[in-house]
N, C-alpha and C positions, 0 to 999 in steps of 0.2 A: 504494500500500500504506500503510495508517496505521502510524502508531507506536503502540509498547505506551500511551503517554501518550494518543493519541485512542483506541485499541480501549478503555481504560477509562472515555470519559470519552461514549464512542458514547449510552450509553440516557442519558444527564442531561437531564433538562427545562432548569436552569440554570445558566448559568456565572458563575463571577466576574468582577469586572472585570480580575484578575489573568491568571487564567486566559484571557480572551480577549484582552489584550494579549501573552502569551507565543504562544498559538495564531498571531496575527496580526503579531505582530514588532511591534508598535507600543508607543508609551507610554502608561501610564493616562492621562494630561493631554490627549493627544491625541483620548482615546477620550471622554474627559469633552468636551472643547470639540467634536466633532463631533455630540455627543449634541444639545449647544445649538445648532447651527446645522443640523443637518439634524431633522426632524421626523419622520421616517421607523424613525430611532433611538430606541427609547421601553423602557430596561429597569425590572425588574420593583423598586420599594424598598422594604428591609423600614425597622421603625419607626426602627434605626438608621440610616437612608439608607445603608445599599450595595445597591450596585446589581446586580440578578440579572438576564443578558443571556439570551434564547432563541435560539435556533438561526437563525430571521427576523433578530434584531437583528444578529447575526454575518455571516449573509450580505447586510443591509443594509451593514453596516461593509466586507466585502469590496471592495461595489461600490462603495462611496464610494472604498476606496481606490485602485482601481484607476482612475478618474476622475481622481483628481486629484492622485496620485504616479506615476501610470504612464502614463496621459493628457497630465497636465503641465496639467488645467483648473483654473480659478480656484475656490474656494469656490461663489461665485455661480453659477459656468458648470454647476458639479456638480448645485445642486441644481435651476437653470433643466430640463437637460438629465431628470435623475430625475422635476422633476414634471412636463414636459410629457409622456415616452414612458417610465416604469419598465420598464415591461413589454418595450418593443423593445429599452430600455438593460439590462436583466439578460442577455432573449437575446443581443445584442452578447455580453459578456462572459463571458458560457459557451463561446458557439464559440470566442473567442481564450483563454479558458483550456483547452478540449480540444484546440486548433492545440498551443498550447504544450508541454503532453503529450505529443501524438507526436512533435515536435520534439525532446525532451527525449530521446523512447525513440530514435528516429533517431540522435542524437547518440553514445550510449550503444551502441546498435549498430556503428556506423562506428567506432567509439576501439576495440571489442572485434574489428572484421574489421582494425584497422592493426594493432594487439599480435600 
């Protein structure tokens, strides 16, 4: 279920960079240095340089981060891994984020059949 904060922010072509380090728990600094090392990362800048991130760029940051804070892979190993197979490294990480999901609702079940 989103929060009132995503149901608003659902039709936005772009995000800030604010805005998607609160979406993603992360820090701008963080999001700026992966911007430089991953190339896959590429938001939108207007003449003042901020950065307007697309819905792609966020869920490229997802998958980075889940690579290599959840993973526990190196920078290098992250982007070794995204160029050679994106495509099988996104699905990877769809199915273990819908595992998670129902594990979550499992959990939440079983704590509501103990009470």
């Amino acid at each position: 279920m989103l929060t009132p904060e995503e149901k608003n922010s659902v039709d936005k072509l772009y995000y800030t960079i604010g805005e998607v380090a609160k979406m993603l728990d992360l820090s701008t600094s963080l999001i700026r240095y992966w911007e430089k090392e991953f190339d896959i990362i590429k938001p939108k800048k207007n003449k003042k340089g901020n950065r307007h991130f697309t819905k792609d760029d966020i869920d490229n940051l997802k998958l980075i981060h889940h690579l290599v804070k959840e993973r526990g892979m190196t920078l290098k190993g992250a982007q070794q891994k995204i160029k050679e197979n994106k495509t099988g490294t996104e699905h990877n990480y769809e199915i273990i984020k819908k595992l998670q999901d129902i594990k979550d609702i499992l959990l939440a079940m079983k704590s509501e059949l103990d009470a």
